[in-house]
C-alpha positions in Angstrom: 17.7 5.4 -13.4 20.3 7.9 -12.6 17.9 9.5 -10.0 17.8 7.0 -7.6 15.6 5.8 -5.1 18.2 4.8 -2.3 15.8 2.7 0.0 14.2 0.5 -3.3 17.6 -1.3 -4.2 16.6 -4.2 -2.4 13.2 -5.5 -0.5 13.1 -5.1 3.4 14.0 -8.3 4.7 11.1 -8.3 7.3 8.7 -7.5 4.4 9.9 -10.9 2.6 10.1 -13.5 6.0 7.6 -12.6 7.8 5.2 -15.0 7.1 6.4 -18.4 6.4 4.1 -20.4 8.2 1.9 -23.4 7.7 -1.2 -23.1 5.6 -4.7 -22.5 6.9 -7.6 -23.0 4.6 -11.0 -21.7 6.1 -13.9 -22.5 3.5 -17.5 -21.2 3.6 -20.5 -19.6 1.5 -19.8 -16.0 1.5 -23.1 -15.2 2.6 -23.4 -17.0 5.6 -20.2 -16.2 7.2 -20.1 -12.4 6.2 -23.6 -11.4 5.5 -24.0 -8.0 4.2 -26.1 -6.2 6.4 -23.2 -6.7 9.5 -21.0 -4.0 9.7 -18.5 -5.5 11.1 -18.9 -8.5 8.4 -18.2 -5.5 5.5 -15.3 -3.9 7.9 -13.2 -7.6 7.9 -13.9 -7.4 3.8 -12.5 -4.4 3.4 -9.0 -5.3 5.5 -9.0 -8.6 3.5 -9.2 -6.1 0.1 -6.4 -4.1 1.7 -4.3 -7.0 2.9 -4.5 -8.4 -1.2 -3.7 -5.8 -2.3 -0.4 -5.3 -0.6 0.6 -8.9 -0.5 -0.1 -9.0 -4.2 2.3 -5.6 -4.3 5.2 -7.2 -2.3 5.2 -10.1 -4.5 5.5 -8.1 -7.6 8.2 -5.7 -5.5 10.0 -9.6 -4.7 9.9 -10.7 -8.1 11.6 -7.2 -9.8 15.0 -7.9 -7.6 15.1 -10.7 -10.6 14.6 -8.3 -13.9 17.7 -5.9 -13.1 16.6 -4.3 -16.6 13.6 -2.5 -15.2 13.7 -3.3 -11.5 14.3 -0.3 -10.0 11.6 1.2 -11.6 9.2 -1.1 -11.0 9.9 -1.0 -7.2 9.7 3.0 -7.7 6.4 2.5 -9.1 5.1 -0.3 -6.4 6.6 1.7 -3.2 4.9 4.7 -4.4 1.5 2.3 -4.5 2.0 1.0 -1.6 2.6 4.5 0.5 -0.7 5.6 -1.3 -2.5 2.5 0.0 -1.7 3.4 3.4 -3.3 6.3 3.5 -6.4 4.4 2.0 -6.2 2.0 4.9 -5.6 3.6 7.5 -8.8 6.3 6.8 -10.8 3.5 5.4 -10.2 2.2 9.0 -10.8 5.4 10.9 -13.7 6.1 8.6 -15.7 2.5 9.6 -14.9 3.0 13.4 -16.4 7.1 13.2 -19.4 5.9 11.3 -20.4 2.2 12.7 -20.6 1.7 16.5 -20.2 -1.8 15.8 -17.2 -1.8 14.6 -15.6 0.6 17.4 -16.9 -1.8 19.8 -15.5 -4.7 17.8 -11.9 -2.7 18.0 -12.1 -2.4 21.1 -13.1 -5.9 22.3 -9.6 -7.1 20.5 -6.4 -8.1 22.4 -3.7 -5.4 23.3 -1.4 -7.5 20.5 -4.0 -6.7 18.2 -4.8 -3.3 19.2 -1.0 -2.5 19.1 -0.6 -3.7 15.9 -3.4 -1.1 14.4 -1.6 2.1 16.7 1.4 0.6 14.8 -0.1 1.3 11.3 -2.2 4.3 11.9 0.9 6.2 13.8 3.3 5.4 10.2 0.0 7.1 8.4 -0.4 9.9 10.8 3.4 10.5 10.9 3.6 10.3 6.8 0.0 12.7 6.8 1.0 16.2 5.7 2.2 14.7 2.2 0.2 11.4 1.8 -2.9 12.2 0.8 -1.2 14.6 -1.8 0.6 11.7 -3.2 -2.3 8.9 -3.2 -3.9 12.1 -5.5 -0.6 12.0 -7.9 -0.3 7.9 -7.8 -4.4 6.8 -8.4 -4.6 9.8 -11.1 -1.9 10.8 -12.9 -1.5 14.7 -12.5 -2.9 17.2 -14.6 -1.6 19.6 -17.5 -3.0 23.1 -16.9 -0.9 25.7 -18.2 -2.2 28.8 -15.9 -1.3 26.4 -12.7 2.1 25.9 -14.1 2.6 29.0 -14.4 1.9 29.9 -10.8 4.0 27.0 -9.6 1.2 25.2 -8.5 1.2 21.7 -11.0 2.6 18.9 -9.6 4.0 17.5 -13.1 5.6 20.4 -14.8 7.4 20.9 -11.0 8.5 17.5 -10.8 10.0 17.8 -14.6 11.6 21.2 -13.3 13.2 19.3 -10.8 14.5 16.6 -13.0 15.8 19.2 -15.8 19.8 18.3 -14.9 19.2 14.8 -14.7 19.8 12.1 -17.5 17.4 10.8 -19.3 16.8 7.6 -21.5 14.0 5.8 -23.3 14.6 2.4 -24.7 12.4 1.2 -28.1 12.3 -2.5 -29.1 9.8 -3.9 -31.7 6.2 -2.3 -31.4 5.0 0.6 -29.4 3.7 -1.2 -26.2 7.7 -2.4 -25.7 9.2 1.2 -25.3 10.3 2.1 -22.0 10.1 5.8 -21.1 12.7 5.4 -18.2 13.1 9.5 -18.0 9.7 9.4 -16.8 10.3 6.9 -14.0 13.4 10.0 -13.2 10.4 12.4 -13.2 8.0 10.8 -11.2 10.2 10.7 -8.2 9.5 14.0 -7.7 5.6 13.1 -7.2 7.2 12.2 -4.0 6.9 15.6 -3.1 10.5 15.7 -2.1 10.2 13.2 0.8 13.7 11.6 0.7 13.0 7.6 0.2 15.9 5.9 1.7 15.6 2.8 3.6 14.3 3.7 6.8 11.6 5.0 5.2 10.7 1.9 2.9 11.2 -0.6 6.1 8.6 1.7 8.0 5.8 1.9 5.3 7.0 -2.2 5.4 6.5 -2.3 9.0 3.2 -0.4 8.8 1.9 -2.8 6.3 2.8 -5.9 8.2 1.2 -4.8 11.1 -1.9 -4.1 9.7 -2.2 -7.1 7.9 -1.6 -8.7 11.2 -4.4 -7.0 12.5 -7.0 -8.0 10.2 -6.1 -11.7 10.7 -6.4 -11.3 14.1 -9.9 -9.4 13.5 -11.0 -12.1 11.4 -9.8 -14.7 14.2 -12.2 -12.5 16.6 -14.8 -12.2 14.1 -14.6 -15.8 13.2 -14.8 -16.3 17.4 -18.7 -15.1 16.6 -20.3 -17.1 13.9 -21.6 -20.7 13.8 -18.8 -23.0 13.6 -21.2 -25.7 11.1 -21.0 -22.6 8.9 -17.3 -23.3 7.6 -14.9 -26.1 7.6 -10.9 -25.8 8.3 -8.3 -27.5 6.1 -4.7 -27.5 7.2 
């Protein structure tokens, strides 16, 4: 990809170390240890979705420094997920302290380690705001084609084509349809960035941000464990 994302050559090394630790296996009927009419019980789901999500991102992001072929791309395609994710987090987690007074008093009762950890992820979002939400639109649906918005400069794909037009392009066919790669459009879609220059202080903060909020929900299902009956679940180590 001649148009290059700087920062995606290789992984953030915090973002692949961070967690090598022994195993913990907690191991209960859903419905007794997270029953749905707690609020707070549906706020701990929700990180644990969040937290899946990324991990299962980061692996893919780990696994494409092997496949040199189509790496870059792939890491173009999972950094873009993961900023988009952020701003889901971070309002899915502003959103359930605004709406449940159970949950804001669950924030609050959590350690200063914990609380930091959440100031540490919401400040990356808020600092990232004026263009996230615009690109979590362009990432979760893929933009529209409507000629009389293009032609007031206002559609976000037939701008970010405009911007490519001097760059070069490829697409590489082997065997059937489903194995052509349209690596031009990989050249395009950097500028659903929205022009936000992705070097590597920018990847190792989104990193940053999503480490510390996946420290945070462990540590608010640590306090949230602190509150049910421990003959509910077993621990396996």
């Amino acid at each position: 990809m001649r148009r290059s994302v700087q920062g995606l050559a290789n992984v953030p090394q915090s973002a692949r170390t961070r967690y090598r630790a022994r195993i913990v296996r907690y191991t209960f009927q859903i419905g007794d240890v997270f029953p749905a009419n707690d609020a707070v019980a549906r706020f701990v789901t929700g990180l644990g979705m969040i937290v899946n999500d990324w991990h299962r991102s980061m692996k893919f992001m780990n696994d494409s420094l092997e496949a040199p072929a189509d790496g870059e791309g792939v890491r173009m395609m999972l950094f873009r997920q993961q900023v988009a994710y952020l701003h889901e987090a971070a309002k899915f987690v502003a959103d359930a302290r605004h709406h449940n007074a159970d949950v804001e008093s669950f924030v609050a009762s959590l350690d200063a380690a914990a609380r930091s950890q959440l100031d540490t992820a919401m400040a990356t979002a808020a600092e990232l705001d004026p263009w996230l939400e615009g690109h979590r639109n362009v990432t979760f649906h893929y933009p529209k084609v409507v000629q009389a918005a293009h032609e007031h400069d206002d559609e976000e794909l037939g701008t970010a084509l405009a911007a490519a037009a001097s760059e070069e392009g490829t697409i590489t066919a082997e065997g059937p349809a489903g194995a052509v790669r349209f690596e031009f459009a990989d050249v395009v879609a950097l500028g659903l960035l929205g022009g936000l220059a992705v070097d590597a202080p920018l990847v190792e903060k989104v990193a940053e941000a999503r480490l510390a909020l996946g420290e945070f929900a462990y540590a608010c299902f640590r306090a949230y464990l602190g509150t049910v009956d421990p003959a509910l679940y077993k621990i396996e180590q």
